[in-house]
C-alpha positions in Angstrom: 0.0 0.0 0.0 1.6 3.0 -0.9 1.2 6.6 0.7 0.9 9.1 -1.6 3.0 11.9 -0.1 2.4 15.5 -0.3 4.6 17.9 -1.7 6.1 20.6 0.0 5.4 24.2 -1.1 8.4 25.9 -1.6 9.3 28.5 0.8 9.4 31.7 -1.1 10.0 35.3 0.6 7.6 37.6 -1.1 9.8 40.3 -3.2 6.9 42.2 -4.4 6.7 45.1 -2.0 10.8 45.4 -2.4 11.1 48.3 -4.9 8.7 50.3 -3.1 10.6 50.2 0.2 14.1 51.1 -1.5 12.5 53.5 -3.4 10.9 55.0 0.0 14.0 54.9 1.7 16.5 56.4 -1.3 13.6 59.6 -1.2 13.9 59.5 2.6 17.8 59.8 3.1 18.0 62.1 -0.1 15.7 64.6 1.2 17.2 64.7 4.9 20.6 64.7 4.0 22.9 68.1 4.4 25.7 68.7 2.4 28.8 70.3 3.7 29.3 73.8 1.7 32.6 74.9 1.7 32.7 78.5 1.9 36.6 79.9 1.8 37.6 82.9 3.2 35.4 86.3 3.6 37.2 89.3 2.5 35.9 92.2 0.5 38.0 92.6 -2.7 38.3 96.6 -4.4 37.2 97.2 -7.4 39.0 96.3 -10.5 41.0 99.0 -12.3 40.3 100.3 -15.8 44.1 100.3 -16.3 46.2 97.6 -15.5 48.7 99.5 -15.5 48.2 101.7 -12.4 50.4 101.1 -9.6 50.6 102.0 -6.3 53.3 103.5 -4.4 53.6 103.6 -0.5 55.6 105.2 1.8 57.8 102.6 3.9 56.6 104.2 6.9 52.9 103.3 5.9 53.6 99.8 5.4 54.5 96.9 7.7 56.1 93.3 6.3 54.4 89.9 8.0 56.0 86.8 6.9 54.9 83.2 7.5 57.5 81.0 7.2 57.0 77.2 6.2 57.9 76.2 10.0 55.3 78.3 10.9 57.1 81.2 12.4 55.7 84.6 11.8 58.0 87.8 10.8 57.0 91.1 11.7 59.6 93.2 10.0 61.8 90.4 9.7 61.2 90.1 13.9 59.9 87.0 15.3 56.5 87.5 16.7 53.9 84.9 18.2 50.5 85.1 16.9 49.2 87.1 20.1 51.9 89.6 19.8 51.1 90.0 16.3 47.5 91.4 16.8 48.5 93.4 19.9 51.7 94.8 17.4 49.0 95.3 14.5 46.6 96.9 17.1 48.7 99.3 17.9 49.8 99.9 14.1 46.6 100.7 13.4 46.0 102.9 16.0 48.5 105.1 14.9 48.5 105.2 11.8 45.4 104.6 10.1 47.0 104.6 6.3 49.0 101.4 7.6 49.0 99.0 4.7 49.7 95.7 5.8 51.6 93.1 3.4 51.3 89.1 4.5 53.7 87.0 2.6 53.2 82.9 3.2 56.2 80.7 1.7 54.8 78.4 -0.5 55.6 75.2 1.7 53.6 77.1 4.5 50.9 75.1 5.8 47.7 76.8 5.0 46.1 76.8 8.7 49.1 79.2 9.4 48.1 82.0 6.8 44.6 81.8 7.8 45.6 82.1 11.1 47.7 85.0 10.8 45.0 86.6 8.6 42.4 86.3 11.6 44.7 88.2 13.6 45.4 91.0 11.4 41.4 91.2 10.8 40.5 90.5 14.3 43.5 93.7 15.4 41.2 96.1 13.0 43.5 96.8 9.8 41.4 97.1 6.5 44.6 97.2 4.0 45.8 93.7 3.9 47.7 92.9 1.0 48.0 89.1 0.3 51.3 87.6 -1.8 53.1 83.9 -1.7 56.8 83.5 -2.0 
């Protein structure tokens, strides 16, 4: 006598529904997501000139010489200064003479933290005539 066995249905997970739930979740991350904006430094550039041409000349007692060395040293006038001394220096720059034009050279092998650092003082110390150069 023989027993007629029933087959097994085959276990199947439903897959239907699957495209709809990435989908949902692909909208959901895009949507909440922020993106990181870089944003570079904020300083207000003159004008352009209508000649090229046009140069400036100062008087050496209106300008003042920072350096930024690739070690990370700063020269005030070929002095070694810290970066608190610096704005406290500028500061007082400033305050005397308000013409003061002040010229920030980086050396090229300078790390970039150490310009923008140096930059933040002169800002932060209240000069408006910063001129920017690389060696």
């Amino acid at each position: 006598m023989g027993f007629n066995r029933k087959r097994k249905a085959e276990v199947e997970i439903p897959t239907a529904s699957m495209s709809d739930i990435s989908f949902l979740l692909l909208v959901f991350f895009l949507s909440t997501t922020t993106f990181d904006i870089k944003k570079g430094l904020g300083i207000v550039l003159p004008a352009a000139s209508k000649e090229d041409t046009q140069k400036v000349k100062l008087k050496q007692d209106n300008l003042t010489k920072i350096l930024v060395r690739a070690d990370g040293v700063v020269l005030m006038n070929e002095e070694e200064v810290s970066y608190e001394q610096l704005e406290d220096r500028i500061q007082k720059l400033v305050r005397e003479n308000p013409d003061m034009v002040i010229s920030l050279k980086t050396d090229r092998d300078a790390k970039y933290n150490n310009m923008v650092i140096a930059l933040d003082r002169i800002q932060s110390a209240g000069a408006e005539k910063i001129s920017l150069s690389t060696n």
